[in-house]
Backbone as CSV, one residue per row, in Angstrom:
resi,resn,N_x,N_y,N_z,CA_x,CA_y,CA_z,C_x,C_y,C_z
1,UNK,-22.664,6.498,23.315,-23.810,5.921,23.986,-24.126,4.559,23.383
2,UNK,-24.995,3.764,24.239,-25.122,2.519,23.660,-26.769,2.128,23.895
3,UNK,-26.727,1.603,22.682,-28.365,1.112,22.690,-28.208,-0.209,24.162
4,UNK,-29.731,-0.295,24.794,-30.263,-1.304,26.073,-29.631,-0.672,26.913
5,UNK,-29.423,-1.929,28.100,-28.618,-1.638,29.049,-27.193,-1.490,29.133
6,UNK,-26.203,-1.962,28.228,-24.836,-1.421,27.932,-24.374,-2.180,28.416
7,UNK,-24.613,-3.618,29.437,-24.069,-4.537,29.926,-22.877,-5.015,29.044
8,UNK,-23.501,-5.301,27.694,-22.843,-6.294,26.738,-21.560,-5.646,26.443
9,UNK,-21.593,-3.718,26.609,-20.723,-3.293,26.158,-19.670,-3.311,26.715
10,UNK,-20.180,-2.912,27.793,-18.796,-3.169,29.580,-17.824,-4.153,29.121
11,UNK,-18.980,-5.705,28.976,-17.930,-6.601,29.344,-17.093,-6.678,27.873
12,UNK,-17.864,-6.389,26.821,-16.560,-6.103,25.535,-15.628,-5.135,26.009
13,UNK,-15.140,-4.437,26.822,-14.277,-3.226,27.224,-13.925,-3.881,28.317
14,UNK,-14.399,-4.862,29.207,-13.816,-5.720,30.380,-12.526,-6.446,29.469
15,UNK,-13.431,-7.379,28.514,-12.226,-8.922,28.595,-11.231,-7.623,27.573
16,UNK,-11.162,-6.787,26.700,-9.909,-5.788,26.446,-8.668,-5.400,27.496
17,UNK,-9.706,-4.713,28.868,-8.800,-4.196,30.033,-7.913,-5.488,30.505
18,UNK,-8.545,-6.214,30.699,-7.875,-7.404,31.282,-7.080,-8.160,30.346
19,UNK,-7.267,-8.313,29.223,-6.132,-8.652,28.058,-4.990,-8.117,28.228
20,UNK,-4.926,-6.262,28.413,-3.736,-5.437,28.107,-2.434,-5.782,29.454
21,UNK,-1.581,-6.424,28.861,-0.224,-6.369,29.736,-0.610,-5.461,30.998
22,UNK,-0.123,-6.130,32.261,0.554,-5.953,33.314,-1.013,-4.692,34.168
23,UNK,-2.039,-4.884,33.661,-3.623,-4.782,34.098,-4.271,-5.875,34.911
24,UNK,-4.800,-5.795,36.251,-5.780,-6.319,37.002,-6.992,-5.618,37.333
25,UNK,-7.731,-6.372,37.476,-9.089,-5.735,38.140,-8.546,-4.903,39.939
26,UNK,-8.822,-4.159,40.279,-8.790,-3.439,41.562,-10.270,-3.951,42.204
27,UNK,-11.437,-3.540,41.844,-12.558,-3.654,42.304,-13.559,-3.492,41.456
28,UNK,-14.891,-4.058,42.043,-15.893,-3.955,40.983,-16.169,-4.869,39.946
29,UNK,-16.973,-5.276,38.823,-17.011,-6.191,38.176,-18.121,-5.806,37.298
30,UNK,-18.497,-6.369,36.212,-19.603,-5.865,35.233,-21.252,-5.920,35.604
31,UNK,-21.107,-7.166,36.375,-22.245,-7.277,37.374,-22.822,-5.843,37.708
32,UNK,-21.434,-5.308,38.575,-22.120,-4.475,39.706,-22.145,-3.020,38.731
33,UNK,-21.386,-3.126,37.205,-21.603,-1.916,36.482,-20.494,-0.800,36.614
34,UNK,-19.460,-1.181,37.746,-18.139,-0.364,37.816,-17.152,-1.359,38.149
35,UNK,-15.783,-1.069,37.452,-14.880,-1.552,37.537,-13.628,-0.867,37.535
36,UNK,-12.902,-0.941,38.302,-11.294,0.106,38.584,-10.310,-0.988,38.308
37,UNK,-9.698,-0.482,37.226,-8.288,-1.406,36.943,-6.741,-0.864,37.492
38,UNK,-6.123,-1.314,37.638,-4.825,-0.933,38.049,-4.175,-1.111,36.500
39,UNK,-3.520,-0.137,36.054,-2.137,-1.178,35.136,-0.858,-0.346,35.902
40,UNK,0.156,-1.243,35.600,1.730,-0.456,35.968,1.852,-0.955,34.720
41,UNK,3.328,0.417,34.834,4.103,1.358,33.989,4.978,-0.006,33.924
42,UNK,5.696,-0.054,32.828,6.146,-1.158,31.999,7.986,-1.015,33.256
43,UNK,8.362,-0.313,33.074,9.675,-0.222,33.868,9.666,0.121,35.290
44,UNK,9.108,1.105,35.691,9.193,1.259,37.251,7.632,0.891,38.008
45,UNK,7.090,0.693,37.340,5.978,-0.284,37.717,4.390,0.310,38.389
46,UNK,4.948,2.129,38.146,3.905,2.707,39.234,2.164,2.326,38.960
47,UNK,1.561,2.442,39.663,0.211,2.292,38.923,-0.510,3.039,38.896
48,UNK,-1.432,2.954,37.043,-2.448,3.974,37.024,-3.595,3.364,37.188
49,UNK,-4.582,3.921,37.502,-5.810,3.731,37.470,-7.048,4.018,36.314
50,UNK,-7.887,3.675,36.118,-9.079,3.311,35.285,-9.927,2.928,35.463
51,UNK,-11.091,3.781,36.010,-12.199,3.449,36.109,-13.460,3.730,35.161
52,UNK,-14.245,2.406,35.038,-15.217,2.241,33.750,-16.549,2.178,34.879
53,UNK,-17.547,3.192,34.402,-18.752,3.045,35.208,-19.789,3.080,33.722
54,UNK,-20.908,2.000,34.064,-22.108,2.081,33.166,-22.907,2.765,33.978
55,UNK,-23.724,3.754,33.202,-24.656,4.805,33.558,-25.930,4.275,32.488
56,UNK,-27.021,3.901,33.445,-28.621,3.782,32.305,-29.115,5.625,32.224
57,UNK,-29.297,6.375,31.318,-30.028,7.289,30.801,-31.464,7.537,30.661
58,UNK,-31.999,7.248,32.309,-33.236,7.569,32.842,-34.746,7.743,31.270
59,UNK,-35.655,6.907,30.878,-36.365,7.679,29.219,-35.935,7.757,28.514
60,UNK,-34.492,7.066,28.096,-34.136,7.273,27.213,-33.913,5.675,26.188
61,UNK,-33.523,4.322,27.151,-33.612,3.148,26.717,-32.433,3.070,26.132
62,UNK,-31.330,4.050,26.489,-29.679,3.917,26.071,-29.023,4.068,27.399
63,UNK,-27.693,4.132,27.557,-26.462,3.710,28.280,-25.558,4.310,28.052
64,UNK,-24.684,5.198,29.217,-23.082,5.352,28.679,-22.294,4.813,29.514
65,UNK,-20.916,4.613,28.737,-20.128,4.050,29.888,-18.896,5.339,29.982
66,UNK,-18.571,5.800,31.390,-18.142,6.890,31.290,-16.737,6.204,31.572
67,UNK,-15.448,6.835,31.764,-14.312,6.434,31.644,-13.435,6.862,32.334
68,UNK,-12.500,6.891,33.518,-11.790,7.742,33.608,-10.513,7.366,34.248
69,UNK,-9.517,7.483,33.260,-7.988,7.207,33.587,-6.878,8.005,34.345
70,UNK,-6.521,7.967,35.222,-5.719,9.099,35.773,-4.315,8.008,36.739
71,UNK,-2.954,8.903,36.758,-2.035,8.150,37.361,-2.118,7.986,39.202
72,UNK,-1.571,7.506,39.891,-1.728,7.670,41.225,-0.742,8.032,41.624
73,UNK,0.784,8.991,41.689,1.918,9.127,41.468,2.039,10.058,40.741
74,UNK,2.696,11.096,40.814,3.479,12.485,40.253,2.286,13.074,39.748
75,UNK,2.870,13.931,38.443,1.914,15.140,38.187,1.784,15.070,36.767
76,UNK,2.538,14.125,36.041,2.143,14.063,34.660,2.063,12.513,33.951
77,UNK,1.501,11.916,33.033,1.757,10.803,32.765,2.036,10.918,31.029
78,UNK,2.388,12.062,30.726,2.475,12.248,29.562,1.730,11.367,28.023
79,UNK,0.478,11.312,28.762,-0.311,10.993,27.563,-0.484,9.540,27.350
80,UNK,-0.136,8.654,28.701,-0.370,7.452,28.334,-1.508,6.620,28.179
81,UNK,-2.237,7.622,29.806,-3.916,7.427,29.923,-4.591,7.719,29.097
82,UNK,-4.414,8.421,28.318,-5.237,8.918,27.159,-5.659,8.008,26.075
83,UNK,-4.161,7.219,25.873,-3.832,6.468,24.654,-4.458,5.039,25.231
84,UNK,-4.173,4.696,25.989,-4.690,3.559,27.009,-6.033,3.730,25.870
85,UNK,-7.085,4.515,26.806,-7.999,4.360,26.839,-8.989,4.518,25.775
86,UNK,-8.416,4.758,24.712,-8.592,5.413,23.094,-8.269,3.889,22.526
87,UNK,-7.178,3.208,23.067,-7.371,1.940,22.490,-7.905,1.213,23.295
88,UNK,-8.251,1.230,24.369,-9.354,0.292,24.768,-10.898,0.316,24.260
89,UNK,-11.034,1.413,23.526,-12.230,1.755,23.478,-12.357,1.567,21.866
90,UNK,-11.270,1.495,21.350,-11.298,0.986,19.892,-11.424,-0.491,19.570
91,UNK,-10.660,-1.157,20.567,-10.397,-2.410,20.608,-11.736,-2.997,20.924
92,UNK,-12.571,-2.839,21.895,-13.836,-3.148,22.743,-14.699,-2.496,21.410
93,UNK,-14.738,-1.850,20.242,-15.505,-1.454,19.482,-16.541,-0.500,19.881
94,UNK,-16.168,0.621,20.968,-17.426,1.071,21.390,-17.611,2.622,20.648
95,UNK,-16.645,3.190,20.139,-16.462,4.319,19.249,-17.747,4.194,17.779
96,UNK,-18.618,5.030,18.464,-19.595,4.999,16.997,-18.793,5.949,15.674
């Protein structure tokens, strides 16, 4: 969770997503508080998806940003989304 509105945090976890090789924005933007990234797979190019939504916590005067990586193509991605997003979230500093 993040202390205020969590804006500041997004876009530290924005300019990360968009740093990482062969990642674009799909839709959305920090503005609007959701953003869906595409990345492809380094060799056959498929793409996964990643979507980052900021949530305000109604009384509470904190923020989460929820996360969620999944492939668009077959049935396993053997753990890449995971790792993705464990270092995006290390990198962006948002891991208390």
């Amino acid at each position: 969770m993040q202390e205020g509105d969590g804006t500041a945090a997004l876009e530290r976890l924005h300019q990360v997503a968009i740093a990482t090789p062969r990642t674009q924005v799909l839709a959305g933007s920090v503005a609007e508080g959701k953003i869906t990234y595409v990345t492809r797979t380094r060799i056959a190019g498929f793409p996964d998806l990643t979507t980052v939504t900021l949530t305000q916590l109604p009384a509470t005067g904190k923020s989460t940003l929820q996360i969620y990586a999944r492939l668009r193509f077959g049935k396993a991605d053997l753990g890449v989304n995971k790792a993705r997003v464990r270092d995006w979230v290390a990198r962006a500093k948002l891991a208390e």
